[in-house]
MARBADREN-942553 format. One line per 4 residues: number of its first residue (from 1); their letters; for each residue y, z, x of C-alpha. Coordinates in nm, 2 decimals, always signed. Each point is the difference from the previous one (the first is absolute). Layout:
MARBADREN-942553
NUM> a> Y,Z,X ~ ...
***
This chain:
MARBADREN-942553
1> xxxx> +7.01,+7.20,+9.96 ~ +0.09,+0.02,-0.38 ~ +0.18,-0.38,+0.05 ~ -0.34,-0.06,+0.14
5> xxxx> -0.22,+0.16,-0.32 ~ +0.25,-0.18,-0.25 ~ -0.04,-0.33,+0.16 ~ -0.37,+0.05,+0.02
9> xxxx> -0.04,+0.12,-0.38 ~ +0.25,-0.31,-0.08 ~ -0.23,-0.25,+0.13 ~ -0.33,+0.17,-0.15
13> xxxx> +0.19,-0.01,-0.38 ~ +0.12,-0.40,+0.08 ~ -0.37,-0.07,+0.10 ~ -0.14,+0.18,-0.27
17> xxxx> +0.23,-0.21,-0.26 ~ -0.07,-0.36,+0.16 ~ -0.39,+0.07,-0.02 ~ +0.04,+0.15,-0.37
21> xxxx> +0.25,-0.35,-0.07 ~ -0.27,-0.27,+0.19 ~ -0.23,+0.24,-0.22 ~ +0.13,-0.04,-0.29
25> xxxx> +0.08,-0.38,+0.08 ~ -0.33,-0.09,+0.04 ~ -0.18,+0.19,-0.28 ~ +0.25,-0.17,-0.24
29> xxxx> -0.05,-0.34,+0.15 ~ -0.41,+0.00,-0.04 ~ +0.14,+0.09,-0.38 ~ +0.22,-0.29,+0.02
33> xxxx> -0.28,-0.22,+0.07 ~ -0.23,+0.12,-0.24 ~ +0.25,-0.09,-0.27 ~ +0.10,-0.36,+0.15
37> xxxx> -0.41,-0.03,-0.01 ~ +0.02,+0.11,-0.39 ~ +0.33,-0.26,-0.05 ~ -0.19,-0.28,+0.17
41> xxxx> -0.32,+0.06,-0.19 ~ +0.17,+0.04,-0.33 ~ +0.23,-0.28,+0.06 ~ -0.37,-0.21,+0.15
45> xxxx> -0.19,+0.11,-0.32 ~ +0.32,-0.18,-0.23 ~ -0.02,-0.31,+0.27 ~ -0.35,-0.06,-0.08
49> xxxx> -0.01,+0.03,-0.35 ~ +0.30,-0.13,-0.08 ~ -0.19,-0.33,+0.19 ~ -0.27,-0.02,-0.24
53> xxxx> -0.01,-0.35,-0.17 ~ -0.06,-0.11,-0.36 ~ -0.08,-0.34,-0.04 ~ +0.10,-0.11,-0.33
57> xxxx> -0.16,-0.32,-0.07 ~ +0.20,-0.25,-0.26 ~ -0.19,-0.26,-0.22 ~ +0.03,-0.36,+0.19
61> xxxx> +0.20,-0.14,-0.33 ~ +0.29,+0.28,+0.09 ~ +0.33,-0.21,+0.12 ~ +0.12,+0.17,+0.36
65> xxxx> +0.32,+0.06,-0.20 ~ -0.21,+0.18,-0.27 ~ -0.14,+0.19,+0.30 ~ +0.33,+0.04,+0.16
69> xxxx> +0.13,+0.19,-0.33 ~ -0.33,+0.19,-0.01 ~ +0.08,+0.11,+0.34 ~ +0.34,+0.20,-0.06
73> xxxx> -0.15,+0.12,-0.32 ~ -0.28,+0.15,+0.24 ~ +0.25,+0.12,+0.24 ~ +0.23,+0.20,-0.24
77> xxxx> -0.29,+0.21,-0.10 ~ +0.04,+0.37,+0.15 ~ -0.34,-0.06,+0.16 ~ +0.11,-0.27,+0.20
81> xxxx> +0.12,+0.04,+0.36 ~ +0.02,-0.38,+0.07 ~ -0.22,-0.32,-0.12 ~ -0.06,-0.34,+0.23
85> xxxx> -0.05,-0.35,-0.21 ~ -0.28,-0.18,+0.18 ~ +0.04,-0.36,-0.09 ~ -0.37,-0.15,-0.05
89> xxxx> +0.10,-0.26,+0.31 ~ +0.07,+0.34,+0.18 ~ -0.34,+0.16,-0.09 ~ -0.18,-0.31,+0.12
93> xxxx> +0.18,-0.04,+0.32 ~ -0.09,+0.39,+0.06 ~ -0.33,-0.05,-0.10 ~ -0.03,-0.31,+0.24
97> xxxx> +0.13,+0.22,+0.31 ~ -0.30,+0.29,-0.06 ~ -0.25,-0.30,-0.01 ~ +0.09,-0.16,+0.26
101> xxxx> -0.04,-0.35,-0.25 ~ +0.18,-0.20,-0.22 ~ -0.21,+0.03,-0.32 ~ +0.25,-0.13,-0.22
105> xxxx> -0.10,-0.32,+0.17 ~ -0.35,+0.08,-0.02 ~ -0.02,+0.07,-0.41 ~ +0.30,-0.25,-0.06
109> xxxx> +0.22,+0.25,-0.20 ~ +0.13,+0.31,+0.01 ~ -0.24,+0.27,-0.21 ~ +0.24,+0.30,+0.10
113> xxxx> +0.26,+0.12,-0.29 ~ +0.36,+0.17,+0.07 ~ +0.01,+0.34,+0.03 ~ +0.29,+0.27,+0.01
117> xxxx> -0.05,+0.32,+0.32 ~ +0.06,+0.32,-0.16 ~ +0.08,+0.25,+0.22 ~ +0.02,+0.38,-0.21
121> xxxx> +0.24,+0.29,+0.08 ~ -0.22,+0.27,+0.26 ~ +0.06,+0.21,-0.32 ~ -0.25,-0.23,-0.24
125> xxxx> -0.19,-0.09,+0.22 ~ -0.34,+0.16,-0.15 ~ -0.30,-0.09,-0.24 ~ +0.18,+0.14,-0.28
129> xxxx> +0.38,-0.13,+0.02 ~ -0.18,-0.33,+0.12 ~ -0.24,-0.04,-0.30 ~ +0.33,+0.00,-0.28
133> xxxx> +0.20,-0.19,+0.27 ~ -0.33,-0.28,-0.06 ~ -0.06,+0.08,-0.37 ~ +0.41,-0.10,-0.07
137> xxxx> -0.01,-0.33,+0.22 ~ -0.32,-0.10,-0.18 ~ +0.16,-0.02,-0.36 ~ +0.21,-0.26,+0.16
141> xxxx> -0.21,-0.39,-0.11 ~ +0.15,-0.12,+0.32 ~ -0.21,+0.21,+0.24 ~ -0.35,-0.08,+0.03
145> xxxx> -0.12,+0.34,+0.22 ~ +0.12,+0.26,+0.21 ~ -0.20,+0.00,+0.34 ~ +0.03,+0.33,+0.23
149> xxxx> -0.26,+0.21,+0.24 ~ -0.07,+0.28,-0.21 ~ -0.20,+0.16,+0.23 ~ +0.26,-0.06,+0.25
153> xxxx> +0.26,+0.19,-0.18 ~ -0.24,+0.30,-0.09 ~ -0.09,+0.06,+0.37 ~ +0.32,-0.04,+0.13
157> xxxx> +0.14,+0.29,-0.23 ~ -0.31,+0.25,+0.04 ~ +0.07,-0.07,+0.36 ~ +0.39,+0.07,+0.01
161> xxxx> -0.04,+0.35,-0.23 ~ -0.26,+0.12,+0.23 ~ +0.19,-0.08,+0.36 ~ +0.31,+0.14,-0.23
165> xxxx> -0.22,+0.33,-0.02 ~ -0.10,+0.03,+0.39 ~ +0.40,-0.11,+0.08 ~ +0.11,+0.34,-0.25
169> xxxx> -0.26,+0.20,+0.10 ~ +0.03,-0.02,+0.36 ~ +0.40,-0.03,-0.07 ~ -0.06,+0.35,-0.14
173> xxxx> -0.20,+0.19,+0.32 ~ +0.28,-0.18,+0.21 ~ +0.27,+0.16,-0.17 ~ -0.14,+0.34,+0.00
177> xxxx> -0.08,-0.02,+0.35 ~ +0.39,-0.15,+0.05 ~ +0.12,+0.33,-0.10 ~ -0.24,+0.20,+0.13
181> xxxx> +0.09,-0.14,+0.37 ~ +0.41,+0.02,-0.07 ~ -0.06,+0.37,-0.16 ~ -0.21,+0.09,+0.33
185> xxxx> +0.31,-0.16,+0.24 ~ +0.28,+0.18,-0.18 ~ -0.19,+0.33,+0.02 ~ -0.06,-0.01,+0.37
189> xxxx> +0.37,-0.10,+0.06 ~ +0.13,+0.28,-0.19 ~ -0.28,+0.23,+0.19 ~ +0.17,-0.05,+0.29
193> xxxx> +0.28,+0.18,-0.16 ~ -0.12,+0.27,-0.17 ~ +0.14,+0.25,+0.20 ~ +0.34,-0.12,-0.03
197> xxxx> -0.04,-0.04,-0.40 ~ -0.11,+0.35,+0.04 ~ +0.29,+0.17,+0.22 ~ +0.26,-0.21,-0.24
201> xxxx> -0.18,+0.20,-0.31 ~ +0.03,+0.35,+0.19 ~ +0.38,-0.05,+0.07 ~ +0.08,-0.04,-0.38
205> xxxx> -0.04,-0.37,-0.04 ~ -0.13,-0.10,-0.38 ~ -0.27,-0.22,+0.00 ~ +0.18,-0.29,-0.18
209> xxxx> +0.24,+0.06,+0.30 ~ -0.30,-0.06,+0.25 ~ -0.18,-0.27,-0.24 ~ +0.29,-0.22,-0.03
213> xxxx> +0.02,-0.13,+0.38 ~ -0.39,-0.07,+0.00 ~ +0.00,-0.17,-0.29 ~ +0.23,-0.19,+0.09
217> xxxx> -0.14,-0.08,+0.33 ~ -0.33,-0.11,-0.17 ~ +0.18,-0.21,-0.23 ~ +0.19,-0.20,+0.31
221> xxxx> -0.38,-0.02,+0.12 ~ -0.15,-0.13,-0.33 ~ +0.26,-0.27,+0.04 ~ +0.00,-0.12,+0.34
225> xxxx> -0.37,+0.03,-0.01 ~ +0.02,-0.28,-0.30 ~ +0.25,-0.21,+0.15 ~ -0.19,-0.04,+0.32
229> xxxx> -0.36,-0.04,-0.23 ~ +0.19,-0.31,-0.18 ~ +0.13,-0.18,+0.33 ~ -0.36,+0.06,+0.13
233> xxxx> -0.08,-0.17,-0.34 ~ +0.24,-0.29,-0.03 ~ -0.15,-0.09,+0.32 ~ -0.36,+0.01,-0.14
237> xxxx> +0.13,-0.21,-0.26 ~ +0.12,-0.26,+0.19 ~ -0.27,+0.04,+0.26 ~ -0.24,-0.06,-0.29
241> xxxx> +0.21,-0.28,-0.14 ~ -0.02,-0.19,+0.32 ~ -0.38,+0.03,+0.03 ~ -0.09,-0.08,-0.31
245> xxxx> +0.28,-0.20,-0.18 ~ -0.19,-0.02,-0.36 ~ +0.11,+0.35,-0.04 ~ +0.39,-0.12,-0.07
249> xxxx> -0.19,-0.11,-0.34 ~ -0.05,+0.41,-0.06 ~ +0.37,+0.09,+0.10 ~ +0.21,+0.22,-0.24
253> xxxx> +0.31,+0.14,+0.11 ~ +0.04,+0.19,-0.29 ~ -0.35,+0.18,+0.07 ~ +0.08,+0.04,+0.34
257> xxxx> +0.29,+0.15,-0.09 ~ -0.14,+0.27,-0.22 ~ -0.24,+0.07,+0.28 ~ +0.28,+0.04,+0.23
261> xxxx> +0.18,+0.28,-0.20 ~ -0.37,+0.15,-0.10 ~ +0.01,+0.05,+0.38 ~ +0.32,+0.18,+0.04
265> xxxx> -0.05,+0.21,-0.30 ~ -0.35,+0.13,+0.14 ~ +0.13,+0.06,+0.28 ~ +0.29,+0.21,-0.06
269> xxxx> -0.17,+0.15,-0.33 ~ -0.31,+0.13,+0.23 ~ +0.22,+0.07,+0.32 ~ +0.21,+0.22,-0.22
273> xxxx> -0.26,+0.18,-0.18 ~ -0.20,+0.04,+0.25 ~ +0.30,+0.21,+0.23 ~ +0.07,+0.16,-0.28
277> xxxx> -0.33,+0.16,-0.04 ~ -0.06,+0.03,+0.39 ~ +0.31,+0.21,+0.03 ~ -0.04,+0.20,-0.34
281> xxxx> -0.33,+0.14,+0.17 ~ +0.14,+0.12,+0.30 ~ +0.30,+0.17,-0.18 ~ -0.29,+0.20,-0.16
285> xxxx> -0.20,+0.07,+0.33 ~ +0.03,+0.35,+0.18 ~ +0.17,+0.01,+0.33 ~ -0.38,+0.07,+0.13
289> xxxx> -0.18,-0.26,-0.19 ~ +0.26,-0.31,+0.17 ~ -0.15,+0.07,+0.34 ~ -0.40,-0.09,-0.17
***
C-alpha cells in the first residue's frame, strides 16, 4: 500500500514538472518570437533606408574617368554605404525599358546626363544627415544637382519610429505577462508540495537546506523550458525562411544569437526567482494556513 502511495505521489510530482517545463517552454517561446519580430523589423527598417537612392547628376562635359574618380571619392565618405555609376547609355537604355520606346531614336541624341547611385548608411539616412551629405557634394563644379524623394525619406522614418513604439510597447505588456504566467507555474508546482516543505522545516531542516533542491529544480526547468522554446523557434525560422525567402535578406546570426541566450537567461532568471519566492512563503505559513 505505501509502494502504492509513493508510486502514485511519484507520478503526480513528474506530471506536475513536465506541465510546469511545456509551461515554461511555451511562455518563453511567444517571447522568443516577439524579439525575432523586433530583430526582423529593426534589421527591415536598416533594409529600407539603407535602399534609399541619391541621384547625383554630373555636368555632360564631365569625362566618365572624371566621374569614375568622383565616385570613390563619394564612396569613402562615412555617409556612404555603396554608390552605382550609371553610364548615360545605361540611363537611356533604362529609360527606354519603362517606355516601352526607343526615344533616343525618336529625338536623335541622347538628352540624359551620367549620374552616380548613392546609397547612405541606415544610420544617415534622415533630412538632417542628408541635407550636409548634399550641401558637401554641391561645392564640388563637377556635380550639377543632387536629386532624392524628400518626402519619401521623411515618411519612411515617421513611419519606422512609430511601428518601433507599438513593437516596444507591446514588447513591454508581453514580457510582464511572460513572467507573470512562469511565476503563476512555479507557484502551483511548489503548492503541490507544501506539505513536504513544511514537515522538512518541523524536523530541523534550515530553509537554505529546503530552498536549495527547489531552486535548483526550477533552474533545470528555466532551462529545458528554453532549449525546447529555441528548437520550436529554429523551426519557425526556417519554416518562415522557406515561405517567404526575401526574409534571408533580414538574417543576423549574431542577433539571433543574442536572442537565444536572452531566452535561457529569462528563463532560468524567472524560474529561479520565482521558486525561490514560492517556497520562502510557505516556509512562513502555519501548519493550519497550508491546508487553505
Amino acid at each position: 500500500m505505501e509502494e502504492f502511495e509513493v508510486s502514485t505521489t511519484s507520478k503526480k510530482t513528474k506530471s506536475v514538472y513536465i506541465s510546469t517545463v511545456i509551461s515554461i517552454a511555451l511562455v518563453l517561446l511567444m517571447t522568443g518570437l516577439l524579439g525575432l519580430i523586433l530583430v526582423h523589423a529593426k534589421n527591415l527598417s536598416n533594409y529600407v533606408k539603407e535602399n534609399i537612392v541619391l541621384n547625383v547628376i554630373v555636368n555632360g562635359d564631365a569625362k566618365e574617368a572624371e566621374v569614375l574618380n568622383l565616385q570613390k571619392e563619394i564612396n569613402a565618405d562615412k555617409y556612404v554605404l555603396k554608390t552605382q555609376y550609371i553610364s548615360k547609355e545605361l540611363a537611356a537604355r533604362n529609360l527606354q525599358q519603362d517606355l516601352g520606346e526607343d526615344f533616343v531614336e525618336f529625338l536623335g541624341y541622347n538628352p540624359l546626363l551620367s549620374s552616380i547611385d548613392v546609397y547612405l548608411k541606415a544610420e544617415y539616412a534622415n533630412k538632417d544627415s542628408i541635407d550636409v551629405f548634399t550641401e558637401n557634394l554641391s561645392e564640388n563644379p563637377m556635380i550639377q544637382e543632387v536629386v532624392y524623394q524628400e518626402s519619401l525619406i521623411d515618411m519612411v522614418n515617421k513611419n519606422i519610429r512609430i511601428i518601433g513604439l507599438i513593437i516596444l510597447g507591446f514588447a513591454c505588456i508581453l514580457l510582464i505577462i511572460a513572467v507573470a504566467l512562469i511565476n503563476n507555474t512555479i507557484r502551483l508546482a511548489v503548492y503541490s508540495q507544501r506539505f513536504l516543505i513544511k514537515s522538512m522545516q518541523m524536523v530541523g531542516a534550515t530553509k537554505s537546506f529546503i530552498r536549495s533542491p527547489f531552486i535548483g529544480y526550477g533552474i533545470v526547468h528555466g532551462l529545458l523550458g528554453a532549449i525546447i522554446a529555441i528548437i520550436m523557434l529554429l523551426l519557425v525560422l526556417y519554416f518562415g525562411q522557406q515561405q517567404i525567402p526575401e526574409l534571408v535578406i533580414l538574417r543576423n546570426y549574431f542577433e539571433f544569437a543574442l536572442i537565444f541566450i536572452g531566452i535561457v537567461i529569462l528563463g532560468i532568471l524567472i524560474s529561479g526567482l520565482s521558486t525561490y519566492f514560492a517556497v520562502s512563503k510557505y516556509l512562513r505559513l502555519r501548519m493550519n494556513d497550508l491546508y487553505r
